[in-house]
Biopython code that builds the backbone (N, CA, C, O; Angstrom):
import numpy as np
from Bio.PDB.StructureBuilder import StructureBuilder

atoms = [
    (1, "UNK", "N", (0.821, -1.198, 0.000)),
    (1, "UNK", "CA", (0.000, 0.000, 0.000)),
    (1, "UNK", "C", (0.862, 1.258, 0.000)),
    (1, "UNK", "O", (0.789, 2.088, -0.907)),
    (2, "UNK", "N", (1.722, 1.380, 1.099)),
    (2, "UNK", "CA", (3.052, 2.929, 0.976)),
    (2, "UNK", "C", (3.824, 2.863, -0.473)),
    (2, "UNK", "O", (4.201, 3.932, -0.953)),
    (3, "UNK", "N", (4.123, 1.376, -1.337)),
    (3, "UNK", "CA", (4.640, 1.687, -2.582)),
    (3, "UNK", "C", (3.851, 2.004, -3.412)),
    (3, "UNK", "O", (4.255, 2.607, -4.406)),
    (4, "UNK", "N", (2.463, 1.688, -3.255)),
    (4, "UNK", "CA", (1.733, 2.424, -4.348)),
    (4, "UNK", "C", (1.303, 3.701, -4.344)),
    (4, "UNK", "O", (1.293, 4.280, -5.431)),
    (5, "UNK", "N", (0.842, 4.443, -3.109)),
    (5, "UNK", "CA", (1.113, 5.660, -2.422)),
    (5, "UNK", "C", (2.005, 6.943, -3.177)),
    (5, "UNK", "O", (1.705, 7.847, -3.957)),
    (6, "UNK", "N", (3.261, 6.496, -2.498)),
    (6, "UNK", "CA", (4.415, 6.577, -3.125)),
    (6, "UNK", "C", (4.700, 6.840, -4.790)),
    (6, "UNK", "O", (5.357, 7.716, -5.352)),
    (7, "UNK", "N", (3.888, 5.653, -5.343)),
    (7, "UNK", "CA", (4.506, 6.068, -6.441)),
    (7, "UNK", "C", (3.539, 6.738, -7.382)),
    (7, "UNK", "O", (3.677, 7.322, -8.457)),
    (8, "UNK", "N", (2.304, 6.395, -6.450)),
    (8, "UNK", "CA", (1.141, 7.723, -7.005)),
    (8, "UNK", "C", (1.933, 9.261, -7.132)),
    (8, "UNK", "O", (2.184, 9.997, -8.086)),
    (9, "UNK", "N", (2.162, 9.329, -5.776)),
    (9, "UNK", "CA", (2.841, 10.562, -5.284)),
    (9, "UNK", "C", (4.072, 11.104, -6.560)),
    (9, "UNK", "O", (4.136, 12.234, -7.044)),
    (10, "UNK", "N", (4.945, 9.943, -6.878)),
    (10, "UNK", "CA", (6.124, 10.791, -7.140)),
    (10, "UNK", "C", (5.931, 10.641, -9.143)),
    (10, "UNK", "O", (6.794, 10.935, -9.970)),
    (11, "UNK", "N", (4.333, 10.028, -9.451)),
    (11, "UNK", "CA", (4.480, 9.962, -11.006)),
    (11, "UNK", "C", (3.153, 11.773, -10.906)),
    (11, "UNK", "O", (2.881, 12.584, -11.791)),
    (12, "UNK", "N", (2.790, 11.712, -9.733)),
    (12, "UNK", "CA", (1.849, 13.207, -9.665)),
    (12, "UNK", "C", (2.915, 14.645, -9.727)),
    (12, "UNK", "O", (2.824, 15.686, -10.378)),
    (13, "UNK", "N", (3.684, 14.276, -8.977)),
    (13, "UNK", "CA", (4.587, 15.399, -8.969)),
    (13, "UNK", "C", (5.818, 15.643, -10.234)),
    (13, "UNK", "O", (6.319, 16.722, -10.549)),
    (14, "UNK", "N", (6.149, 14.107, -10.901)),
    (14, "UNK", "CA", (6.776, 14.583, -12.062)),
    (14, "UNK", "C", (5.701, 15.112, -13.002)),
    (14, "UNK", "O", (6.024, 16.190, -13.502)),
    (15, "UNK", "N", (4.650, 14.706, -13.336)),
    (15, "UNK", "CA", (3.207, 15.306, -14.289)),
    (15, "UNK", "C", (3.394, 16.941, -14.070)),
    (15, "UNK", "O", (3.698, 17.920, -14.751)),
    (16, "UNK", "N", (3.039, 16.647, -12.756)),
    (16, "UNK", "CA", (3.327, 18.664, -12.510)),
    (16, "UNK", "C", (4.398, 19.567, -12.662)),
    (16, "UNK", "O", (4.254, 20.788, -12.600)),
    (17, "UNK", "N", (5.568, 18.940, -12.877)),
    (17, "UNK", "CA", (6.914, 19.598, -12.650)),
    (17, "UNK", "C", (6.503, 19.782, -14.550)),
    (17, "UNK", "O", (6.073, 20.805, -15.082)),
    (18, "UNK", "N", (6.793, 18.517, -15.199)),
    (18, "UNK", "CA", (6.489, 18.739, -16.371)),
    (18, "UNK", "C", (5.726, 19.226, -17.090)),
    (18, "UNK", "O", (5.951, 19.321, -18.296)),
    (19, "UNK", "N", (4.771, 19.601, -16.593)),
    (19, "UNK", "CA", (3.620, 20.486, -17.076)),
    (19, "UNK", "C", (3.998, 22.010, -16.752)),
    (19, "UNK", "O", (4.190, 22.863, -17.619)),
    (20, "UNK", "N", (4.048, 22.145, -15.859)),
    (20, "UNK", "CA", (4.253, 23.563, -15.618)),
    (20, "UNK", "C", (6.244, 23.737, -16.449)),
    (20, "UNK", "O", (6.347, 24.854, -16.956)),
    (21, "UNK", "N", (7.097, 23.195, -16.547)),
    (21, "UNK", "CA", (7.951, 23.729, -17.509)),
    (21, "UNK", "C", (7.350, 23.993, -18.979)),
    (21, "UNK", "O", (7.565, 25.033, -19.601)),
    (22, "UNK", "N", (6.611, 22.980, -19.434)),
    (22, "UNK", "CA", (5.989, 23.154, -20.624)),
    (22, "UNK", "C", (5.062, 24.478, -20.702)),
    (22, "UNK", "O", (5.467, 25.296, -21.528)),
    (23, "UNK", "N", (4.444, 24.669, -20.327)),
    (23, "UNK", "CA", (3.313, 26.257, -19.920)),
    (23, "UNK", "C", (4.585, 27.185, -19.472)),
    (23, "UNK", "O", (4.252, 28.293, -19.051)),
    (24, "UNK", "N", (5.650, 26.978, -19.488)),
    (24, "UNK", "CA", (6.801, 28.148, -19.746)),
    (24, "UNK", "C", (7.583, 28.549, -20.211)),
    (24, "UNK", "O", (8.119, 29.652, -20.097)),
    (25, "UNK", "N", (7.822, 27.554, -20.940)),
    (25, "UNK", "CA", (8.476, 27.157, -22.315)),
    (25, "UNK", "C", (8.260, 28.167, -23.088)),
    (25, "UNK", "O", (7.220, 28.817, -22.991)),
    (26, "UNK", "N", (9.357, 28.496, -24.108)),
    (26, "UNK", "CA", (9.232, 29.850, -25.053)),
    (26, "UNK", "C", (8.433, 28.993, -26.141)),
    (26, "UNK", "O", (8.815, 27.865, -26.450)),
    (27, "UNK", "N", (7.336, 29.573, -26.686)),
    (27, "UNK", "CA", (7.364, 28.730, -28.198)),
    (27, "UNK", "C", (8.536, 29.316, -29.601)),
    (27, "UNK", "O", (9.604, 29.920, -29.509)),
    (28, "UNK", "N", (8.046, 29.001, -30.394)),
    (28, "UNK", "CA", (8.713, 28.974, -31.153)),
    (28, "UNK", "C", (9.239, 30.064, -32.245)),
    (28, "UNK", "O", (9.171, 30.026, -33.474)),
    (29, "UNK", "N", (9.652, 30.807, -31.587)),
    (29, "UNK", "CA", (9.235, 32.629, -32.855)),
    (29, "UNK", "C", (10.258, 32.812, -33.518)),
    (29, "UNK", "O", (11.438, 32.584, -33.253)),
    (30, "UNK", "N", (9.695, 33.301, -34.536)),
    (30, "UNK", "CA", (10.702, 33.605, -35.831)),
    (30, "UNK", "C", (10.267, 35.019, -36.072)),
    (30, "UNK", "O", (9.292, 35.709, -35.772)),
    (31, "UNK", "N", (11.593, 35.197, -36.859)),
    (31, "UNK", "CA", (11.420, 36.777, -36.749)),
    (31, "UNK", "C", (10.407, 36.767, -38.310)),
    (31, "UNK", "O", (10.620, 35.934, -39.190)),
    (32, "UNK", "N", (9.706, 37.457, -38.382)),
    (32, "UNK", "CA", (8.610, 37.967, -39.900)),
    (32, "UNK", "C", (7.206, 37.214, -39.144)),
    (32, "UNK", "O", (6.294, 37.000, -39.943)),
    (33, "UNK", "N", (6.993, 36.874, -37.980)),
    (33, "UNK", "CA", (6.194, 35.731, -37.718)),
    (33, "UNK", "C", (5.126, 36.927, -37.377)),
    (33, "UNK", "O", (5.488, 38.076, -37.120)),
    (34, "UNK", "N", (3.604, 36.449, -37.415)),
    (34, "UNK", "CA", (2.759, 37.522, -37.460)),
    (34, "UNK", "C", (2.647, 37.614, -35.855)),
    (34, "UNK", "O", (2.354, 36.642, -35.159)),
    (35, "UNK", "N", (2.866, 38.666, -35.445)),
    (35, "UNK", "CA", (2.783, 38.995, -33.326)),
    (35, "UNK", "C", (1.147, 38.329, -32.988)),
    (35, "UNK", "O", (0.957, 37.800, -31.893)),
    (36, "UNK", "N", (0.032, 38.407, -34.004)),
    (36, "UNK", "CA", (-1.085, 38.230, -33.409)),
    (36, "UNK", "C", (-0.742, 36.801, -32.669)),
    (36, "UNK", "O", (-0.901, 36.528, -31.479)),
    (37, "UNK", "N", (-0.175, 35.889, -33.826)),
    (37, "UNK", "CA", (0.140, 34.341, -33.564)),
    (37, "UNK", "C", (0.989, 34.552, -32.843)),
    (37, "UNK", "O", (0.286, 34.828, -31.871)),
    (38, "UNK", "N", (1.941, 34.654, -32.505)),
    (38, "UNK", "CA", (3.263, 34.842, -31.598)),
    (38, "UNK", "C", (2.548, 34.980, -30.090)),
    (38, "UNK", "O", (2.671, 34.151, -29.187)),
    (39, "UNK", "N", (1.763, 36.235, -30.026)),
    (39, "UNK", "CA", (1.227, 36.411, -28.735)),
    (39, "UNK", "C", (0.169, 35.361, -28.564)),
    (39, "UNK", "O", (0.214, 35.080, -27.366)),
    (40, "UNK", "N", (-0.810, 34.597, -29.169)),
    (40, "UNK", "CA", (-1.674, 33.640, -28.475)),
    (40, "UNK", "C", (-0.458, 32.607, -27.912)),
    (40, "UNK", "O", (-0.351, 32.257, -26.737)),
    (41, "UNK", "N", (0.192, 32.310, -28.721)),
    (41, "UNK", "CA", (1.323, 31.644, -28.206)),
    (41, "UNK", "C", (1.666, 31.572, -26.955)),
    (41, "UNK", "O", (1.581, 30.770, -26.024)),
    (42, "UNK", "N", (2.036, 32.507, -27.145)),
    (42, "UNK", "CA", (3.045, 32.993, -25.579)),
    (42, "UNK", "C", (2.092, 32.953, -24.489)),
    (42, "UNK", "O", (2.500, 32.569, -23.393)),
    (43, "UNK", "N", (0.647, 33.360, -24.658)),
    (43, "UNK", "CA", (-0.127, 33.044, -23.569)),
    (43, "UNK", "C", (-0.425, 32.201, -23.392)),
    (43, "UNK", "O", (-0.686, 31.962, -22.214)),
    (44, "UNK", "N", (-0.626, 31.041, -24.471)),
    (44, "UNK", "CA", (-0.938, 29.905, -24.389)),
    (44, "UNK", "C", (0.122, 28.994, -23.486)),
    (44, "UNK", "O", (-0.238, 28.009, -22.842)),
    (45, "UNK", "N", (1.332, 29.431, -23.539)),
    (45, "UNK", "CA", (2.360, 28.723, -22.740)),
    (45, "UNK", "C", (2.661, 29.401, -21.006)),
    (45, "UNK", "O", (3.590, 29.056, -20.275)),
    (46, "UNK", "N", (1.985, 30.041, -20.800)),
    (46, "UNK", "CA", (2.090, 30.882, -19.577)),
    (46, "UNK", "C", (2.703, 31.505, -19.939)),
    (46, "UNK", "O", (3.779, 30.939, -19.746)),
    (47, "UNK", "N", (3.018, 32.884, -20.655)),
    (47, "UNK", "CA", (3.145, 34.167, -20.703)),
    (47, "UNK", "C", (2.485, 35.056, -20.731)),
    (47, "UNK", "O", (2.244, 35.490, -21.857)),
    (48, "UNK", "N", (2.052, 35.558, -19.899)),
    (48, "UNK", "CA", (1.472, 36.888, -19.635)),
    (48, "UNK", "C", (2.114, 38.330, -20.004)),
    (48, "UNK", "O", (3.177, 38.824, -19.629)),
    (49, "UNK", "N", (0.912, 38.942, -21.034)),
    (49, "UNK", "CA", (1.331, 40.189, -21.147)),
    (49, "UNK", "C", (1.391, 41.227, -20.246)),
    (49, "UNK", "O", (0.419, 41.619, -19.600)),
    (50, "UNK", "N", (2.394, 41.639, -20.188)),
    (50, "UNK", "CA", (2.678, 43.162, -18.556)),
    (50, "UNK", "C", (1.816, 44.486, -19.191)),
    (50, "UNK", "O", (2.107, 45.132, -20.198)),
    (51, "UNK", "N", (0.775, 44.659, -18.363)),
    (51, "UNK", "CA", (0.272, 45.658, -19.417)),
    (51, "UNK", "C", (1.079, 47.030, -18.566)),
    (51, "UNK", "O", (1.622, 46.901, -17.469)),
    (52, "UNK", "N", (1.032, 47.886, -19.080)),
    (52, "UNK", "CA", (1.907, 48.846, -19.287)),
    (52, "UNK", "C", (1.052, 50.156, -19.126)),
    (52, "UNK", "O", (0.420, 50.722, -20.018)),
    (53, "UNK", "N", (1.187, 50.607, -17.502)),
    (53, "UNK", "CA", (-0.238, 51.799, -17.238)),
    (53, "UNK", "C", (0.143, 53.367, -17.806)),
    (53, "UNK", "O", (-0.667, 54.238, -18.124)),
    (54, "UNK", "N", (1.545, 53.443, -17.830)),
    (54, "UNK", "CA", (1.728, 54.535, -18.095)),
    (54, "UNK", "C", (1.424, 54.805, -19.703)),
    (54, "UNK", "O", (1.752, 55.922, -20.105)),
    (55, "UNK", "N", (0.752, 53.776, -20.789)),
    (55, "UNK", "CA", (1.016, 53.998, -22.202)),
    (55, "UNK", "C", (-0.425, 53.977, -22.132)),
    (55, "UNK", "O", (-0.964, 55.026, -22.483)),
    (56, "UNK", "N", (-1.001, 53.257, -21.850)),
    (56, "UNK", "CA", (-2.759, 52.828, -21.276)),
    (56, "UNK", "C", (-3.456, 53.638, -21.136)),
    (56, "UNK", "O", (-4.555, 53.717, -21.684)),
    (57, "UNK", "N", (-2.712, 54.873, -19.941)),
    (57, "UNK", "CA", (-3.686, 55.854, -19.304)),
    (57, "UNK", "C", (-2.950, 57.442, -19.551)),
    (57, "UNK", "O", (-2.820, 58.446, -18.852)),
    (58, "UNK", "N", (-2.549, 57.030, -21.000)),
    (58, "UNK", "CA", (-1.577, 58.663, -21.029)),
    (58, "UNK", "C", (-2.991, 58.975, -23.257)),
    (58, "UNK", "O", (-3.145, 58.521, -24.390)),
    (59, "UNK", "N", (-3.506, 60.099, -22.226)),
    (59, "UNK", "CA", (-3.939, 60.340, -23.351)),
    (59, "UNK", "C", (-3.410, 61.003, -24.821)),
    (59, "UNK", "O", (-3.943, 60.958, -25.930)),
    (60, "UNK", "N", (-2.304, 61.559, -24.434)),
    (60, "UNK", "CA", (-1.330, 61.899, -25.701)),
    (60, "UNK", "C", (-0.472, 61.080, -26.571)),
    (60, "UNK", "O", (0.397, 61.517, -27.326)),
    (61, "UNK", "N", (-0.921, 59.392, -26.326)),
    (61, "UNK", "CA", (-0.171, 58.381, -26.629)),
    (61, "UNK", "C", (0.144, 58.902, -28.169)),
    (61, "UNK", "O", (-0.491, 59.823, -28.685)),
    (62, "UNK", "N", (0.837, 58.437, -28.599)),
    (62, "UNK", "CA", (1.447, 58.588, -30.355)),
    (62, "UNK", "C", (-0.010, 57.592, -30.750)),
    (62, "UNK", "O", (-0.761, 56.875, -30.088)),
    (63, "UNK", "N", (0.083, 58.000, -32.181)),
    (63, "UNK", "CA", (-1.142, 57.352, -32.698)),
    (63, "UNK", "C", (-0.875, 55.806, -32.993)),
    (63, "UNK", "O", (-1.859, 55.068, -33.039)),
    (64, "UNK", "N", (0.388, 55.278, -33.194)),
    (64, "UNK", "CA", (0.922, 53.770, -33.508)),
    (64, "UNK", "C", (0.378, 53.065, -32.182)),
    (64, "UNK", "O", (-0.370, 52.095, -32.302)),
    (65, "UNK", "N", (0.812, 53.629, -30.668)),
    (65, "UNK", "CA", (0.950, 53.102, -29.355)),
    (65, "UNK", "C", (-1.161, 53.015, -28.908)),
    (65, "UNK", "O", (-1.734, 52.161, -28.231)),
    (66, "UNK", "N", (-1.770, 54.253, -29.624)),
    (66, "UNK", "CA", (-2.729, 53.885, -29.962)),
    (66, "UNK", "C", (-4.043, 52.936, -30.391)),
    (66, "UNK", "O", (-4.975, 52.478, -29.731)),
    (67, "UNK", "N", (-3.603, 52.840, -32.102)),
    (67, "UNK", "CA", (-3.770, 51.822, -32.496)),
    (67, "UNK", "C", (-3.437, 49.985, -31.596)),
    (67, "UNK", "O", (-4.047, 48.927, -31.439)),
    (68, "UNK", "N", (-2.521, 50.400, -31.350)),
    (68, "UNK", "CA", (-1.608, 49.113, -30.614)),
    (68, "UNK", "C", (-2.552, 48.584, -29.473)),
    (68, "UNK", "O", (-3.077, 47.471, -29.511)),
    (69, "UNK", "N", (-2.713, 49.472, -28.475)),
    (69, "UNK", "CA", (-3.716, 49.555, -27.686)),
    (69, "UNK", "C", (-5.477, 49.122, -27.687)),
    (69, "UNK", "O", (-6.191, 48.169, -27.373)),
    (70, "UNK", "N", (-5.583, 50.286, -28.169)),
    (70, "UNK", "CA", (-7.106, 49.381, -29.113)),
    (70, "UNK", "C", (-6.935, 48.365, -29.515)),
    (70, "UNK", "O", (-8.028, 47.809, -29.419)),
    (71, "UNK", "N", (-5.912, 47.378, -30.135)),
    (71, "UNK", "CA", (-6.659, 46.341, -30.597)),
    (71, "UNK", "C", (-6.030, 45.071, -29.450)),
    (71, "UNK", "O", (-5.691, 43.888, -29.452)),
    (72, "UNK", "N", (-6.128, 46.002, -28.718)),
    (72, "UNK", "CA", (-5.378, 44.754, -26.790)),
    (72, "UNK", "C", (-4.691, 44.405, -26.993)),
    (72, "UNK", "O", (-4.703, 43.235, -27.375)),
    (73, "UNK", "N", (-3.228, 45.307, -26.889)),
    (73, "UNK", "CA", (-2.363, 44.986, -26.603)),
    (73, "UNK", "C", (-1.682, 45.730, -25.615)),
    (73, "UNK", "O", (-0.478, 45.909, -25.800)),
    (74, "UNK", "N", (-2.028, 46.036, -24.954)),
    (74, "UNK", "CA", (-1.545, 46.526, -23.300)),
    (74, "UNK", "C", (-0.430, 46.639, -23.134)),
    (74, "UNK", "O", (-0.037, 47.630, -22.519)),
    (75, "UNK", "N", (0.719, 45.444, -23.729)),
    (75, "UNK", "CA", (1.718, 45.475, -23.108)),
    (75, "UNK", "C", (2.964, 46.398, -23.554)),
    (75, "UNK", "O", (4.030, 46.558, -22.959)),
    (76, "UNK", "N", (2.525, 46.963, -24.776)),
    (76, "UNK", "CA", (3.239, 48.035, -25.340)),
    (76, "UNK", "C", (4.319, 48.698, -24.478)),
    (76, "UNK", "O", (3.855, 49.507, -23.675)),
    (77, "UNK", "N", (5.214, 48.596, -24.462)),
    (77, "UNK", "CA", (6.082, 49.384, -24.210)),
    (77, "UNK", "C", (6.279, 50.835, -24.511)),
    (77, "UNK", "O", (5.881, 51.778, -23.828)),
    (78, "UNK", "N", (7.198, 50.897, -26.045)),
    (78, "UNK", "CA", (7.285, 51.956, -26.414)),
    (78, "UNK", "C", (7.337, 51.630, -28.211)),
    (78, "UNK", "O", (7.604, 50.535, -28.706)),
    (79, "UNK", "N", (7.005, 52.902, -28.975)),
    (79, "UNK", "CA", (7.613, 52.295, -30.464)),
    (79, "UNK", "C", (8.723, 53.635, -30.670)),
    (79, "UNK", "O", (8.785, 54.636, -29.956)),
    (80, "UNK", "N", (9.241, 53.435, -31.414)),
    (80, "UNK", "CA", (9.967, 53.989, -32.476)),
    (80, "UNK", "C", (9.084, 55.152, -33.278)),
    (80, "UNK", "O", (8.132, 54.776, -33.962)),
    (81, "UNK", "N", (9.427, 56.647, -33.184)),
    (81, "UNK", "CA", (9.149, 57.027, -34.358)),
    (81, "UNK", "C", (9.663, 56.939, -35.800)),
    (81, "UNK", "O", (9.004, 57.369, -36.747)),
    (82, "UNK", "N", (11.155, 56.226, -35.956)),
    (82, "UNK", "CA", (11.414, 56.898, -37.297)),
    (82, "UNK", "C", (12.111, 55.188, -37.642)),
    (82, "UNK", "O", (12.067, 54.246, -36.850)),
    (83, "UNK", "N", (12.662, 55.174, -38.896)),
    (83, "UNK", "CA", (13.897, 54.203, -39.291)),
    (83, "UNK", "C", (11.819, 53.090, -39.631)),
    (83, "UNK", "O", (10.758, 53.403, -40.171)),
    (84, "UNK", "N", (12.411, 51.719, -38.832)),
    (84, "UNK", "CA", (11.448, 50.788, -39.191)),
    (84, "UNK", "C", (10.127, 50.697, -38.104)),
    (84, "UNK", "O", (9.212, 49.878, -38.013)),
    (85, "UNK", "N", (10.465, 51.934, -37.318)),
    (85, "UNK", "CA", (8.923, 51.967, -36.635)),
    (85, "UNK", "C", (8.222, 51.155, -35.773)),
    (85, "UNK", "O", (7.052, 50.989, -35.426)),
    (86, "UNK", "N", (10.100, 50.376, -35.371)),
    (86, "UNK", "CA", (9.772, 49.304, -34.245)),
    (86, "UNK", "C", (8.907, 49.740, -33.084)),
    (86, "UNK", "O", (8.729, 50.948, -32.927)),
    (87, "UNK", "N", (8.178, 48.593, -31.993)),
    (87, "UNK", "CA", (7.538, 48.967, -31.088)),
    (87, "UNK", "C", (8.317, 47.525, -30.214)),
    (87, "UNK", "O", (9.041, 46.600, -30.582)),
    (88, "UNK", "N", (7.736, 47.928, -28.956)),
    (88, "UNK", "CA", (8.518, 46.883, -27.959)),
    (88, "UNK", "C", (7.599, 46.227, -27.146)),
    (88, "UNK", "O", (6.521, 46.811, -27.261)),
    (89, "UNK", "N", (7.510, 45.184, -26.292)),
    (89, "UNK", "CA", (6.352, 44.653, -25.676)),
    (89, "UNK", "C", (6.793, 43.654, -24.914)),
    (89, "UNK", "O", (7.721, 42.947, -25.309)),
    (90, "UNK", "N", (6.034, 43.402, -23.399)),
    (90, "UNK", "CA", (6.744, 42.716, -22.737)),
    (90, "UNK", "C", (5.695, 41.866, -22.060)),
    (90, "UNK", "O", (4.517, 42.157, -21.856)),
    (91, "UNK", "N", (6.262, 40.901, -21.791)),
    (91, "UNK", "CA", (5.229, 39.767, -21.195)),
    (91, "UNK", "C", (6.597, 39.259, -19.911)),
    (91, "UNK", "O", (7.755, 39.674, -19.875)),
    (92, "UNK", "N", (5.807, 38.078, -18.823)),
    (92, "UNK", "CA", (6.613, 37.620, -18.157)),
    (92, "UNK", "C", (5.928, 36.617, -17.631)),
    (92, "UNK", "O", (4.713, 36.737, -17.471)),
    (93, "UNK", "N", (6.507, 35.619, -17.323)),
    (93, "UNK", "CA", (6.156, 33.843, -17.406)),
    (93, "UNK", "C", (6.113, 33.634, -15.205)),
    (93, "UNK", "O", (6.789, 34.176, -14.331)),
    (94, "UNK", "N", (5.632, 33.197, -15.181)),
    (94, "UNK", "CA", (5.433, 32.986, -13.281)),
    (94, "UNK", "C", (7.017, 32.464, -12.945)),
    (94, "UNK", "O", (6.836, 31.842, -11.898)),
    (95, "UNK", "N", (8.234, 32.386, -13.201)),
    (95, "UNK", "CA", (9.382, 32.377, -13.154)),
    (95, "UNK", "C", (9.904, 33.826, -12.492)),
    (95, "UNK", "O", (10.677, 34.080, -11.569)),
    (96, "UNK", "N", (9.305, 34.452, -13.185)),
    (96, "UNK", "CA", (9.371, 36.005, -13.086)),
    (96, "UNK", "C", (10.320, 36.426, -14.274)),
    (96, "UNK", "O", (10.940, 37.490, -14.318)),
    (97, "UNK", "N", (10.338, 35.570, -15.096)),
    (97, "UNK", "CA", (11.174, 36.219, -16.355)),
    (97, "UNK", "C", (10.806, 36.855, -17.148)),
    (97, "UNK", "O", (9.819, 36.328, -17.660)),
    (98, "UNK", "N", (11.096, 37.937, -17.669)),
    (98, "UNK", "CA", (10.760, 39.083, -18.458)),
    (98, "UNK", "C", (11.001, 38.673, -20.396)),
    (98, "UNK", "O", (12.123, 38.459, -20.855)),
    (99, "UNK", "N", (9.736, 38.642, -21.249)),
    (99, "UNK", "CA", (10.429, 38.490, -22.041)),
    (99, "UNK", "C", (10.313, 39.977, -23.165)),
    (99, "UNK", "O", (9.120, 40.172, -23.398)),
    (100, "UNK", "N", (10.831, 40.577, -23.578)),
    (100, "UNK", "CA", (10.541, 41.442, -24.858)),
    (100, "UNK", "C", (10.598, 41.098, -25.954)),
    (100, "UNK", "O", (11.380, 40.249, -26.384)),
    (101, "UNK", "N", (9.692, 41.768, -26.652)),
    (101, "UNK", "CA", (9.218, 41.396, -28.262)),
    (101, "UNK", "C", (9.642, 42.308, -29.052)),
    (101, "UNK", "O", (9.696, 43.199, -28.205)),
    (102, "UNK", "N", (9.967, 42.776, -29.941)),
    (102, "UNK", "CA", (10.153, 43.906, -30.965)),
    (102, "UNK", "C", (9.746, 43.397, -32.206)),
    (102, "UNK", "O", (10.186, 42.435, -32.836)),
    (103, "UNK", "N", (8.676, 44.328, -32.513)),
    (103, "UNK", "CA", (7.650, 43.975, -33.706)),
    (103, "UNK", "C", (8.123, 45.565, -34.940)),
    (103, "UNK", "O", (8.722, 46.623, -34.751)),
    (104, "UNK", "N", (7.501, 44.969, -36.058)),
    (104, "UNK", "CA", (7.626, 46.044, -37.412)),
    (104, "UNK", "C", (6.660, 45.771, -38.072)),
    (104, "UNK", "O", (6.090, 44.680, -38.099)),
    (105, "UNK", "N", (6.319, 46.966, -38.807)),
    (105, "UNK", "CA", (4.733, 46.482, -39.843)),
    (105, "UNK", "C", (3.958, 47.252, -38.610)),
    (105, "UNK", "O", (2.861, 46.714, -38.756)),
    (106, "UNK", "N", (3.779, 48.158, -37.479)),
    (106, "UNK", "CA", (3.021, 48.266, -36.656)),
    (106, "UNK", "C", (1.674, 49.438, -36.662)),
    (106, "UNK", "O", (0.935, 49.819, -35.753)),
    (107, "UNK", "N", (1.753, 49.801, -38.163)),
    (107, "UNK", "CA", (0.855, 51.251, -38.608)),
    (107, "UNK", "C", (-0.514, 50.112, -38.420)),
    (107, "UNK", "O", (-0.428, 48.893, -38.266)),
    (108, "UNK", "N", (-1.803, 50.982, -38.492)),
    (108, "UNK", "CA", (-2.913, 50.357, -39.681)),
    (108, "UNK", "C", (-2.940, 50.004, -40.323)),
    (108, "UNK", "O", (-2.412, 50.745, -41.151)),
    (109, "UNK", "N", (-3.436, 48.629, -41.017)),
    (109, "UNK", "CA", (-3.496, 48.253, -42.292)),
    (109, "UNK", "C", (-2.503, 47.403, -42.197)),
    (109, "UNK", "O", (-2.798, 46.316, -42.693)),
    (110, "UNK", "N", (-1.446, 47.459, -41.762)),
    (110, "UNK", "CA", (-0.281, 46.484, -41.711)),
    (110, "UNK", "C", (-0.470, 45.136, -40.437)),
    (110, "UNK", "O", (-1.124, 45.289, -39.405)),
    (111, "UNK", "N", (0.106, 44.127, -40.734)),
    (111, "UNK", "CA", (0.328, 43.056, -39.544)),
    (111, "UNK", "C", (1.729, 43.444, -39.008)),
    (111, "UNK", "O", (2.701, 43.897, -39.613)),
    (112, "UNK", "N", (1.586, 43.189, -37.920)),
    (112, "UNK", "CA", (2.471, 43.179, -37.176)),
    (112, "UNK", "C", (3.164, 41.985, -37.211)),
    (112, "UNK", "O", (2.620, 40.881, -37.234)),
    (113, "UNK", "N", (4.651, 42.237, -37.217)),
    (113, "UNK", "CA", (5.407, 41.576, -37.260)),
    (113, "UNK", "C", (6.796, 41.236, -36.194)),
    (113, "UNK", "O", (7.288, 42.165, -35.554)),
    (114, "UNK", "N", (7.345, 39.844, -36.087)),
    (114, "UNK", "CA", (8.058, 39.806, -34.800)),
    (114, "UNK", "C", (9.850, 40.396, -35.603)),
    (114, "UNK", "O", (10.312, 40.286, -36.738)),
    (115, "UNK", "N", (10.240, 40.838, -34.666)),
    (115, "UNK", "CA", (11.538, 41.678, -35.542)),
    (115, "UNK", "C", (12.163, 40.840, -34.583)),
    (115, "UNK", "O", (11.871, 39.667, -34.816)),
    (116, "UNK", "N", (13.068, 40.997, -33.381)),
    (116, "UNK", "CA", (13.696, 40.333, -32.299)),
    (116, "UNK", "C", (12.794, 39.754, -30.995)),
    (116, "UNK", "O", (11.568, 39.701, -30.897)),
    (117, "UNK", "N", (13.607, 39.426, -30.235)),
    (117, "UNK", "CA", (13.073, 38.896, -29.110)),
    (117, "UNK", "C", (14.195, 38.677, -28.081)),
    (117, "UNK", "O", (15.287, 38.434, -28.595)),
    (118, "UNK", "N", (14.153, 38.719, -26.508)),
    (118, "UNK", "CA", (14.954, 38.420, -25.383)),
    (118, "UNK", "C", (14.380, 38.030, -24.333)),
    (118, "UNK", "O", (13.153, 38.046, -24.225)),
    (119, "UNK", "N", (15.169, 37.627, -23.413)),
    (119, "UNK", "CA", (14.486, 36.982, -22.094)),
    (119, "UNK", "C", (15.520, 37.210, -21.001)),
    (119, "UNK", "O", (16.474, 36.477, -20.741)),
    (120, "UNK", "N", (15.129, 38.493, -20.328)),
    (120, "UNK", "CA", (15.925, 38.699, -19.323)),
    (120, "UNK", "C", (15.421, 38.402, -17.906)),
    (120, "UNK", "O", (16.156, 38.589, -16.937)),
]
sb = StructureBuilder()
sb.init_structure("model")
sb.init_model(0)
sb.init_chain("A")
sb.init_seg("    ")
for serial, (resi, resn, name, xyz) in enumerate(atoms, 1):
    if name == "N":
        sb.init_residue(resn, " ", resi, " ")
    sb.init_atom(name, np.array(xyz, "f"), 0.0, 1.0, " ", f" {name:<3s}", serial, name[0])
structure = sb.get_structure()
């Protein structure tokens, strides 16, 4: 009865160890990859987007950080005015790891696109 117990116990706790690395796991991003897909992603694996109050609740936002906003994406950082009009975005996994995104393509009319990525 204690070995079966036991080994209830220790095949429950590898399930969980392994599950929860997997739900933190980076998926798989490539840079040109469309952010809409990128971000279900990332939530889908336990990443949470950091939404970002000061871009949220500042009514003079630039019109890109805007747009960005409206269509929920909270976690906006900051963009770029000039060159490729990058924008930045940050999510963070229950690790407490921070990851940033840098997207291009970020006007109207355009998809957004993944440019780099880090995990600090």
């Amino acid at each position: 009865m204690n070995k079966l117990l036991f080994s209830g116990v220790l095949i429950s706790t590898i399930f969980s160890v392994q599950l929860s690395s997997f739900a933190q796991s980076l998926p798989r991003l490539r840079r040109n990859m469309n952010y809409a897909q990128a971000r279900t992603m990332l939530i889908q694996r336990g990443w949470r987007p950091v939404v970002n109050p000061e871009q949220v609740n500042n009514p003079n936002r630039s019109g890109v950080i805007d747009y960005l906003i409206k269509k929920g994406y909270t976690e906006v950082l900051d963009c770029s005015g000039t060159g490729l009009g990058l924008c930045l975005f940050q999510f963070r996994n229950a690790r407490g790891q921070n990851l940033f995104v840098s997207t291009a393509n970020n006007e109207p009319r355009q998809q957004s696109t993944i440019y780099d990525w880090r995990i600090e």
